[in-house]
N, C-alpha and C positions, 0 to 999 in steps of 0.2 A: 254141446252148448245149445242153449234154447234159447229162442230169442223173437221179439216183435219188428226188431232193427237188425237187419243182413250187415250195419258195420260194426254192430257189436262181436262180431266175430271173423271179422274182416280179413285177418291175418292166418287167420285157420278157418278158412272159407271151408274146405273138407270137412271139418268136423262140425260143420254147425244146422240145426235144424228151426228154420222159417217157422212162426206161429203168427197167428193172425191175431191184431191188437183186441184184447177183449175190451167192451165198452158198452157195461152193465145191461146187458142182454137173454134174455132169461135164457132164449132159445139156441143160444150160442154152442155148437158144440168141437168145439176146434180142440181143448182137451182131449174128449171121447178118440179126435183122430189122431191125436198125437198119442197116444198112450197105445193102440192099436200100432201105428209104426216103431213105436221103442219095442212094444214086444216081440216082433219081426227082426229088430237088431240083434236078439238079444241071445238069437242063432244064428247070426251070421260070424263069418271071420273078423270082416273090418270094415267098421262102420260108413268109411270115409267112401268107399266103393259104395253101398248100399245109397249114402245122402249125393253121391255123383249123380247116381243113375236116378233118381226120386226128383232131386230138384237142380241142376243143373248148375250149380251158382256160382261155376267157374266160366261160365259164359257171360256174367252180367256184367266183367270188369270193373270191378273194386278195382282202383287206384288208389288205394287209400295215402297220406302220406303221415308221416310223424304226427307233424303239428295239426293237421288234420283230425286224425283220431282224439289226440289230444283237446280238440276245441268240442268236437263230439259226445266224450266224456264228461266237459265240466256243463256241456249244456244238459244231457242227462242229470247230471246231480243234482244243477238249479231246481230242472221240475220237481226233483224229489222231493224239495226243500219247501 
């Protein structure tokens, strides 16, 4: 999972890979480095090991709870809207 928000994938903090929110920037190239680290997974065994050691993000303590995610969720959708 990819993501600009570390609790969009809160619950599988393991498998999830941080990108920096883009925000219409020509010179932005956070793509370029995300594509360069998938290609690097893409020999390895398990991912979940590779995104431990890269970005830490079992150290930031997500506490996420139910209703929590849940409000996070529909406040994403709104903006989508």
């Amino acid at each position: 999972m990819v993501d600009n928000s570390v609790y969009s994938f809160a619950y599988q903090v393991e498998n999830g890979v941080p990108i920096i929110s883009f925000y219409d920037d020509p010179k932005d190239e956070e793509l370029k480095h995300l594509m360069c680290y998938l290609t690097t997974l893409a020999n390895c065994q398990d991912v979940r090991v590779e995104n431990q050691k890269a970005f830490e993000l079992d150290k930031i303590g997500l506490d996420v709870q139910p209703d929590e995610q849940m409000i996070v969720e529909e406040k994403k959708q709104q903006s989508v809207m």
